[in-house]
C-alpha positions, 0 to 999 in steps of 0.5 A, spaced: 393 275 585 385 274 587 380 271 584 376 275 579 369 278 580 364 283 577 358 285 581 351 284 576 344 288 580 339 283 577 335 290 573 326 289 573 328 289 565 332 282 565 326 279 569 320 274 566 313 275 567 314 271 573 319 276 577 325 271 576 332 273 572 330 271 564 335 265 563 339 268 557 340 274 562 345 270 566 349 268 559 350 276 559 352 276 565 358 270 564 360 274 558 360 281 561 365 278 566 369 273 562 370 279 558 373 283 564 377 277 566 381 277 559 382 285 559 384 285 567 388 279 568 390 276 560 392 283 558 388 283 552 382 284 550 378 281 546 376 286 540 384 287 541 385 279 540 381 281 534 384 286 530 390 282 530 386 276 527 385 271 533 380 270 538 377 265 544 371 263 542 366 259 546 365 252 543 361 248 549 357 252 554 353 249 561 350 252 567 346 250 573 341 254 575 341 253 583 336 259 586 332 264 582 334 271 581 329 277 583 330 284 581 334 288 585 338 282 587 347 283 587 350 278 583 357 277 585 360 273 579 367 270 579 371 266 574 376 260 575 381 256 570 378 248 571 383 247 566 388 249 560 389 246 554 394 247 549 389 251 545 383 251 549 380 255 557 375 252 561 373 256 566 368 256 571 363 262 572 359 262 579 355 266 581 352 269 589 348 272 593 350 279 598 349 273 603 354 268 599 348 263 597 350 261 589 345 262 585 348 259 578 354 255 576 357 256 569 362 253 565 366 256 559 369 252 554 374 257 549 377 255 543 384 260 542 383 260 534 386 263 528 380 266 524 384 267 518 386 260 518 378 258 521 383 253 526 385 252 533 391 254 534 396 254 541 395 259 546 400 264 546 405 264 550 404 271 554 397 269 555 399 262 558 403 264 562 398 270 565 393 264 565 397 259 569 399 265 574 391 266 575 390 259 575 395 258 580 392 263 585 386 262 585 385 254 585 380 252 590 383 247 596 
């Protein structure tokens, strides 16, 4: 399994004033390719998750901003596990230039919950293990 990764061009609408990627911007493109990861590796997405009363919401978000972001500029964005909890996912969420300089890092801390209950509950055990085969392939030495 390799690591996971979506491509994101930085549109002139995403841009402030100053031609630099508006900051909220970069927590779509997180989003956009957390979203993928859970349809593509976990097998489930997340309105699936939903229909059948469970979900991973965020309950804790960061990001660095290392170099600014110009329109046109090809954004590869990848996602790792730093860890798995028995109920919650951190992943960290990079993001590159075409020339392999890293222009944010994020981390992502998900909470599997029962919206029924309004409380956390275990991951379930399909998940887990498609996570921890992920997780397992793509560590960083």
């Amino acid at each position: 399994m390799s690591l996971y990764v979506r491509q994101h061009r930085v549109a002139w609408g995403d841009c402030d004033p100053a031609g630099i990627l508006y900051t909220p911007r970069v927590f779509d493109y997180c989003n956009e390719t957390l979203e993928g990861w859970y349809r593509d590796i976990l097998g489930s997405a997340w309105m699936q998750m939903i229909a059948t009363g469970t979900g991973s919401p965020m309950v804790h978000v960061e990001c660095d901003f290392i170099r600014p972001m110009a329109p046109d500029l090809e954004l590869t964005v990848s996602v790792r596990i730093e860890r798995l909890g028995s109920a919650s996912i951190t992943f960290l969420i990079d993001g590159h230039g075409p020339t392999g300089d890293q222009h944010f890092a994020a981390k992502y801390v998900v909470c599997i919950t029962d919206f029924k209950q309004a409380k956390a509950i275990p991951i379930p055990d399909a998940l887990r293990e498609r996570a921890e085969a992920y997780e397992r392939t793509t560590r960083q030495p």
